[in-house]
N, C-alpha and C positions, 0 to 999 in steps of 0.2 A: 208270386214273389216280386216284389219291386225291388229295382236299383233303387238305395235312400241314399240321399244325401244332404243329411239334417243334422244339425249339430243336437247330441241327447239332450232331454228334458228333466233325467232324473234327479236331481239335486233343487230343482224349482218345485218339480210335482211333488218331490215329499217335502216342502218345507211349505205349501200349500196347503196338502192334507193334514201335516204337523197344524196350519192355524185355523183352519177348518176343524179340527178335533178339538181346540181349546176352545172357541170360539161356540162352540156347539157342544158342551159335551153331555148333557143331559140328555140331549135327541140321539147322539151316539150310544149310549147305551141304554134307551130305550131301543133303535133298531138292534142291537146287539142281545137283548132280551125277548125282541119277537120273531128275532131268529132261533134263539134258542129255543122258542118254545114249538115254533113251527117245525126244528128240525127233529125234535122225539115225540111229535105228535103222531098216532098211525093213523094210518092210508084212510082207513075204513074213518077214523072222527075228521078226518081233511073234508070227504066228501060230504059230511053231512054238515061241515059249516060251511060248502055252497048254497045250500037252501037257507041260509039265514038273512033275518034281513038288515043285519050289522054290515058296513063295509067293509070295515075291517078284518069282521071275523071270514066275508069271504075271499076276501086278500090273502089272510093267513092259508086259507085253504087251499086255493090256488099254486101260493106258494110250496107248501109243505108236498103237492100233487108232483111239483115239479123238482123239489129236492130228495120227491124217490126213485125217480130216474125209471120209474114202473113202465112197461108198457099199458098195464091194465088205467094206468089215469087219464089215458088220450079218450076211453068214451065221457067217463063223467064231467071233465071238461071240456069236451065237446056239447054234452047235452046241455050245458049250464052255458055256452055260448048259447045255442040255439034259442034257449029260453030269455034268451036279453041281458043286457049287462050294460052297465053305465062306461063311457069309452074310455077312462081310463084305465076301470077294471077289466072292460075288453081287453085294451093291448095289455094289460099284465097278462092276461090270460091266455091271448096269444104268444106272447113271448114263450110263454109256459111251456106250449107246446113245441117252440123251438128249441126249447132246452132239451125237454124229452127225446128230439130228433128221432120221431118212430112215423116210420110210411104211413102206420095208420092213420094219422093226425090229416091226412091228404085230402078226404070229400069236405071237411068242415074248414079248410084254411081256402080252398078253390075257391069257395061260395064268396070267401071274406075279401078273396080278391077283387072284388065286383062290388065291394063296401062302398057305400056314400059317401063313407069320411075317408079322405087320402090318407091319413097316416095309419088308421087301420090299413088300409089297402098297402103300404109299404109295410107296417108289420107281417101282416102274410106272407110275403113275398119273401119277406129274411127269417120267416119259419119255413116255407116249403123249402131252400134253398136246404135248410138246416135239415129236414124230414125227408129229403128227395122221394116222394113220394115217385107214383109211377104217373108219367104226364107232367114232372114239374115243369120242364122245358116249354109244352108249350103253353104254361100258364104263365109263362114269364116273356116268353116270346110274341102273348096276344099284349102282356102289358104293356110295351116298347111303346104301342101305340095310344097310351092313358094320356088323360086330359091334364094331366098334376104332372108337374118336370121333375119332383124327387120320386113320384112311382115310374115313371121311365128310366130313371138313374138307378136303384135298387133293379129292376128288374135286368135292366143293361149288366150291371156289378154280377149281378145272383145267375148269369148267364155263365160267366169267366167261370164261376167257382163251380158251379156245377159241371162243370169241366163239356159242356153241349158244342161240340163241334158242327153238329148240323144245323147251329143257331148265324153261323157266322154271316150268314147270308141278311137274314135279321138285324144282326149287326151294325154290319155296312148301310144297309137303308136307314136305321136309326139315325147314325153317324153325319150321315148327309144330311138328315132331319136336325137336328143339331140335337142328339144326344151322344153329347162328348163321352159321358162316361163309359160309352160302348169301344171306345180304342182299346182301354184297360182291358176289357175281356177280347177283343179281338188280338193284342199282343197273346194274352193266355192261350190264344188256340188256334193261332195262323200257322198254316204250314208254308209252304216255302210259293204258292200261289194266290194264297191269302197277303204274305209277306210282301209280293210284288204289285198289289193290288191296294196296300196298303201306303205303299212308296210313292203310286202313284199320284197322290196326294200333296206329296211335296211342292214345294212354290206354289199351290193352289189355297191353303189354309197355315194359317200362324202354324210355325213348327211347332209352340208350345203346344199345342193340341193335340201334335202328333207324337209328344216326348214317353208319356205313358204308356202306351201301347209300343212303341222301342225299346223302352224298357223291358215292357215285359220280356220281351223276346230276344233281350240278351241276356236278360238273368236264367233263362229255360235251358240249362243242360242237355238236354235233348234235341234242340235244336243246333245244325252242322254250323259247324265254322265257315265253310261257305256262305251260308246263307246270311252270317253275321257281315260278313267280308261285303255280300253286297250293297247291305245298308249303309255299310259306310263307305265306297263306293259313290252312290248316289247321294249319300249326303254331302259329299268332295265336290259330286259336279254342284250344287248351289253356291258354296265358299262362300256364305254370308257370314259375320259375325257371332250369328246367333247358333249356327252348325257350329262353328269353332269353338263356341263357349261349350257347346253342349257336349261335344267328343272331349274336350279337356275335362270335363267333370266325370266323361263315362270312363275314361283312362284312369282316371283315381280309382276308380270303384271295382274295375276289372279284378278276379281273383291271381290273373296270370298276365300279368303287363307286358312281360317279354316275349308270348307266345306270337304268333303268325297275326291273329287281331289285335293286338297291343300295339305292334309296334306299326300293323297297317292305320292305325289311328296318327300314332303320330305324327305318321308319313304325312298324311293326309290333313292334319292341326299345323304342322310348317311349311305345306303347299297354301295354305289359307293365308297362314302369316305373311309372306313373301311377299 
């Protein structure tokens, strides 16, 4: 859960999709008809339009595999990965398996992690996440060190959410490797020595590097008010500009401004002003 502090989108996004629909409205209800047909086609004619040699018709299949939420679809689209598939039928198809979110999906998404093509290799990574198979941790945690910066970033993210505490270590060396996206999941799952280890960082790298992963870890209800008290604390002793902007924006967002960390902000935002 992130602290947002974004002014909403939605009155642009739908008046977007509103000329996006008019603008296109032939291609919209033809998708809208090869959903329909994929969605009351059965399981058993999905698989057999994997073996065809229409794209389409093995798109549809794919698709229809993963709008039945089956466990039993994780082999047949596994077997039809194994047998080869053009890459952007591949990542449909792995996608696929992310939708279905079944452990079984785990020996054929591992293998895809170790794909030639990067973006296959980040779709895996945001199906194992999805599948938590058993081992997804550390097929995420060998990816940290991948040659491509968005499969470092996915498998960094897919760490957070898999909620892997024993990765934090992983983490941190990422971190210092410059995979920033690893703060985001280190805010997810520091405890109160991760937290101090994470501070220590301060005046050594751009705060904004360090704003995500602060984030995280005041939005974490489970995480003590102490622990909150000290970040901001240590972010008092810097008194740069850029602390003060950032505690005035965290003070809006708080659910409880007046409590004990509310007002410690403040304290600490008109020590800065002075």
């Amino acid at each position: 859960m992130n602290l947002q502090m974004s002014r909403p989108l939605g009155a642009i996004t739908a008046l977007l999709a509103l000329s996006l629909g008019l603008a296109q409205p032939a291609r919209a209800q033809s998708s809208r008809a090869h959903r329909s047909r994929a969605g009351t086609m059965r399981v058993a004619d999905s698989v057999r339009l994997l073996d065809s040699h229409d794209a389409d018709e093995i798109r549809m299949g794919i698709e229809n595999l993963g709008l039945s939420g089956r466990a039993s679809a994780v082999a047949p689209l596994s077997a039809r990965i194994e047998r080869g598939l053009p890459r952007p039928l591949l990542e449909t198809a792995v996608e696929t398996l992310g939708v279905l979110a079944k452990p079984a999906a785990g020996p054929i998404l591992f293998r895809l992690a170790d794909h030639r093509v990067a973006s296959v290799r980040v779709a895996a990574l945001r199906a194992i996440v999805s599948c938590r198979p058993r081992g997804a941790d550390a097929a995420l945690i060998e990816a940290l060190g991948d040659l491509d910066p968005r499969v470092r970033g996915a498998a960094a993210i897919g760490l957070g959410e898999l909620g892997a505490r024993g990765s934090l270590g992983a983490l941190f060396h990422a971190f210092d490797r410059g995979v920033l996206e690893s703060v985001t999941s280190i805010g997810q799952l520091a405890d109160g020595a991760a937290t101090d280890r994470l501070l220590g960082y301060l005046g050594r790298v751009p705060l904004d590097s360090l704003n995500p992963g602060l984030n995280e870890i005041f939005a974490r209800s489970e995480v003590s008010t102490a622990i909150k008290l000290r970040i901001v604390g240590r972010l008092g002793e810097l008194a740069t500009p850029e602390v003060r902007s950032y505690l005035m924006d965290l003070a809006t967002a708080l659910p409880n401004p007046g409590g004990d960390l509310g007002r410690a902000i403040q304290d600490t935002v008109r020590r800065i002003s002075e």
